[in-house]
C-alpha positions as CSV (number, residue, x, y, z in Angstrom):
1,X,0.0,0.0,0.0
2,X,1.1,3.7,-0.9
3,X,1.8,6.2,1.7
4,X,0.4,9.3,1.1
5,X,2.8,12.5,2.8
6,X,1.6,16.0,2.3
7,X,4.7,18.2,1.1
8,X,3.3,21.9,0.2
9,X,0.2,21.7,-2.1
10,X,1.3,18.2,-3.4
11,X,1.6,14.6,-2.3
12,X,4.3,12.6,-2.6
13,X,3.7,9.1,-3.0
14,X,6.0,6.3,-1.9
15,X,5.6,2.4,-3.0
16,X,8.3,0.0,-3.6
17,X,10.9,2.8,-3.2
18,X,9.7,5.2,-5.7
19,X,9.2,8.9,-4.5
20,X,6.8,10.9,-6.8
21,X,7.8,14.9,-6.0
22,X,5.0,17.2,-5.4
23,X,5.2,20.7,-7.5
24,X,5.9,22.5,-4.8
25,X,9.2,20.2,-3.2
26,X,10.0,19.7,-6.7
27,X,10.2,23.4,-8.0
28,X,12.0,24.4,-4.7
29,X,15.0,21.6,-6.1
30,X,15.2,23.7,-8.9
31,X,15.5,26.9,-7.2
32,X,18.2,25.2,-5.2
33,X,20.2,23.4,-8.3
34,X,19.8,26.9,-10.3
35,X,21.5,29.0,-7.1
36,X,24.4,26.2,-7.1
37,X,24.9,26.3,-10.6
38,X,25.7,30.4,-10.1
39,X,27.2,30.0,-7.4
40,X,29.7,27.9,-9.5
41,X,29.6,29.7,-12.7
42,X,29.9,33.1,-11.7
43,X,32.7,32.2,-9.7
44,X,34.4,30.7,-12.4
45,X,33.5,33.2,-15.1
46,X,32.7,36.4,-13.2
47,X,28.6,37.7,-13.2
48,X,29.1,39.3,-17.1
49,X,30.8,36.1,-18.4
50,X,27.9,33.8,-17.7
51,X,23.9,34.2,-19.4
52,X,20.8,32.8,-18.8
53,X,21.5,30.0,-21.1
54,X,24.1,29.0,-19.7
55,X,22.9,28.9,-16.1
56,X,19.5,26.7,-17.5
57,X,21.7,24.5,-19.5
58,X,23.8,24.1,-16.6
59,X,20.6,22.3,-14.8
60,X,18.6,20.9,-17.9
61,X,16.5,23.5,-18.6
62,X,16.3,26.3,-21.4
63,X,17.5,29.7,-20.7
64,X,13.4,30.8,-21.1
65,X,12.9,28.4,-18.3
66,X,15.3,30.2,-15.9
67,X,12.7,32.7,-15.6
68,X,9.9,30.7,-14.3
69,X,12.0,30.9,-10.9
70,X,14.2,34.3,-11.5
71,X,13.2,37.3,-13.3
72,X,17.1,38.0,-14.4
73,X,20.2,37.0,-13.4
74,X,21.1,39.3,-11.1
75,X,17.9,38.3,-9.3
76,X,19.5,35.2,-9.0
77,X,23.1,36.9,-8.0
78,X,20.6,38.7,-5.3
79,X,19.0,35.6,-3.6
80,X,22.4,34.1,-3.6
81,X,24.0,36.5,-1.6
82,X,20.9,37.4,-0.1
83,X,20.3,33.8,1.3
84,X,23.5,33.2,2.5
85,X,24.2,36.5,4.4
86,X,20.2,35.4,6.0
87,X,21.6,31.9,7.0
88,X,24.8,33.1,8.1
89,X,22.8,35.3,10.6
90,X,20.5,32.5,11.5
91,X,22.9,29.9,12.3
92,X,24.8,32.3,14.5
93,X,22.2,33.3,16.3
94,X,21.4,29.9,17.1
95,X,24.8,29.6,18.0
96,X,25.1,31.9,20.1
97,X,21.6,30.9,22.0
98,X,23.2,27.7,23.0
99,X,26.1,28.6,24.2
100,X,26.6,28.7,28.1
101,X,29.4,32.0,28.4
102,X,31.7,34.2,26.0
103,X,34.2,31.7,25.3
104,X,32.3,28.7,24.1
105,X,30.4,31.3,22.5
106,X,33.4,32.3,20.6
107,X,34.7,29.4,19.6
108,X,31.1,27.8,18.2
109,X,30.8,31.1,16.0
110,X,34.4,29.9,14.7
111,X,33.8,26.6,14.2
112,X,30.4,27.7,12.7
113,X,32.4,30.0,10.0
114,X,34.8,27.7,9.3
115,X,32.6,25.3,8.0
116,X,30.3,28.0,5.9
117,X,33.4,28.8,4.6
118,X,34.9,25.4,4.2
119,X,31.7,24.5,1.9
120,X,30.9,27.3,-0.1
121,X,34.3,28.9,-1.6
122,X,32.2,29.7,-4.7
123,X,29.8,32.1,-3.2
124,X,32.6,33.5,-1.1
125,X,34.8,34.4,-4.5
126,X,31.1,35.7,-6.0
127,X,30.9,38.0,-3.1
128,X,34.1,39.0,-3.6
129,X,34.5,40.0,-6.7
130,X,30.0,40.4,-7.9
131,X,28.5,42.4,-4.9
132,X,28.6,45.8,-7.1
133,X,26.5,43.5,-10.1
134,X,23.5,43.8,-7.5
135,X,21.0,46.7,-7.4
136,X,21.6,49.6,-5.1
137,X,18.6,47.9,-2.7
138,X,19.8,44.5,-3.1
139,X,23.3,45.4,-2.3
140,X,21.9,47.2,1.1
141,X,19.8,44.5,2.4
142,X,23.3,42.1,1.9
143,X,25.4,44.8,3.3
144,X,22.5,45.2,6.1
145,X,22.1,41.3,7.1
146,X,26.2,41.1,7.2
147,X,26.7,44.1,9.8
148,X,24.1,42.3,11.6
149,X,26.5,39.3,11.7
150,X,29.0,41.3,12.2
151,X,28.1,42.9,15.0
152,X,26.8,39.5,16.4
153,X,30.5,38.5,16.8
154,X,31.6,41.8,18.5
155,X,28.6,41.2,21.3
156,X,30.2,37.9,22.1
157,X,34.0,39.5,22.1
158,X,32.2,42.4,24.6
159,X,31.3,40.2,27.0
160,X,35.1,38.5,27.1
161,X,36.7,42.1,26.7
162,X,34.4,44.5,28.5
163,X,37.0,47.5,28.8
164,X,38.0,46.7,24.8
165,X,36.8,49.5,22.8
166,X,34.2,48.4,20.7
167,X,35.8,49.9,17.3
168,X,38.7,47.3,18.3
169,X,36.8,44.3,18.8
170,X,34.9,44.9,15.3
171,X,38.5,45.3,13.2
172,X,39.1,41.8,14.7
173,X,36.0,40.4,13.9
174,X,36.9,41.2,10.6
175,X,40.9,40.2,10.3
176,X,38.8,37.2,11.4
177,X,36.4,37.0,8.7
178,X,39.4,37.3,6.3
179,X,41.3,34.3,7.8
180,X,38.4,32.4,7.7
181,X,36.9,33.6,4.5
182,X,40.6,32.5,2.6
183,X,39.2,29.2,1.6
184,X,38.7,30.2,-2.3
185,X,42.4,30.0,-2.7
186,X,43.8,27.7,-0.5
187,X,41.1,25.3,0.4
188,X,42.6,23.0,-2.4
189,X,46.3,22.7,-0.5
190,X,45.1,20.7,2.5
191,X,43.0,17.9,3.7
192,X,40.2,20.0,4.9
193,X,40.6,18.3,8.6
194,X,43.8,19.5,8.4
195,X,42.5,23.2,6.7
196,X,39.4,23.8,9.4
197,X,42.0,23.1,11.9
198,X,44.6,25.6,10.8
199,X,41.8,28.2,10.3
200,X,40.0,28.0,13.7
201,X,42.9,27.8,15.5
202,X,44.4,31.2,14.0
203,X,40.4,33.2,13.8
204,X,40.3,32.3,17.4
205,X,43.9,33.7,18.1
206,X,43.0,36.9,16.0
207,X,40.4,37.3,18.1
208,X,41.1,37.1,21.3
């Protein structure tokens, strides 16, 4: 007998091992595949060297088709950074809400970075070098969301430092971030064990 699960607006049926995707779970996988595949090709080829085309081919689609879920590409160079700088600030949060004092605080945040950064070089290089591809209001709310984290970190580094000016703390936070954020060009050089090692170990010295 089938079991019937509710995902969205759609069931999804499952007998002898086969899963039937409703519209809904199934157009939110091709939201997802489209995001990696610029994630990956604009870091390769820069925002101007990739197209529409290329981003549906990329996925199986036509470049028409792209548009069912984007209305251009830098709409999808928007939700990219846009969703990333969200879930950066999410996850630290939650971080930061399980942690029992400063310290442990501290070094969750790092270990929290270090992986971001350990699995998505691509949309670290895009930020890099694509930010000024966005609109003026995309560009804020990314620039907005990251102060956000930002200042996230330099709460956690008050508590530690309370006489630390708080102009200090935030230039470490982000000689941090740069440590951290390296992985685009030497994430290739180690074992990543061996990499997220080396990288927490030095953000946390930076930082404290």
């Amino acid at each position: 007998m089938a079991d019937d699960i509710i995902i969205g607006d759609d069931p999804v049926t499952t007998e002898s091992g086969s899963i039937r995707l409703g519209r809904t779970a199934a157009k939110a996988q091709r939201r997802q595949a489209l995001l990696a595949a610029a994630a990956s090709r604009f870091a390769e080829r820069g925002f101007n060297g990739v197209s529409i085309e290329d981003l549906g081919a990329a996925v199986g689609m036509s470049g028409p088709a792209v548009y069912r879920h984007f209305e251009s590409k830098q709409a999808l160079l928007a939700a990219l950074l846009i969703d990333v700088s969200r879930e950066l600030l999410s996850g630290g949060t939650d971080v930061v809400a399980r942690a029992p004092d400063g310290e442990l605080a501290l070094r969750a945040l790092v270990e929290f970075h270090v992986r971001f950064a350990l699995s998505n070089p691509d949309v670290i290089r895009v930020q890099d070098r694509d930010l000024d591809s966005l609109s003026e209001e995309d560009r804020r709310a990314v620039r907005t969301l990251q102060r956000r984290y930002v200042e996230l970190w330099v709460a956690i580094l008050q508590r530690m430092q309370p006489t630390t000016n708080a102009a200090a703390l935030r230039i470490r936070a982000h000689a941090a971030f740069g440590l951290m954020n390296s992985t685009p060009y030497s994430g290739d050089q180690l074992p990543q064990n061996d990499l997220r090692d080396i990288l927490e170990r030095m953000a946390f010295a930076a930082l404290c």
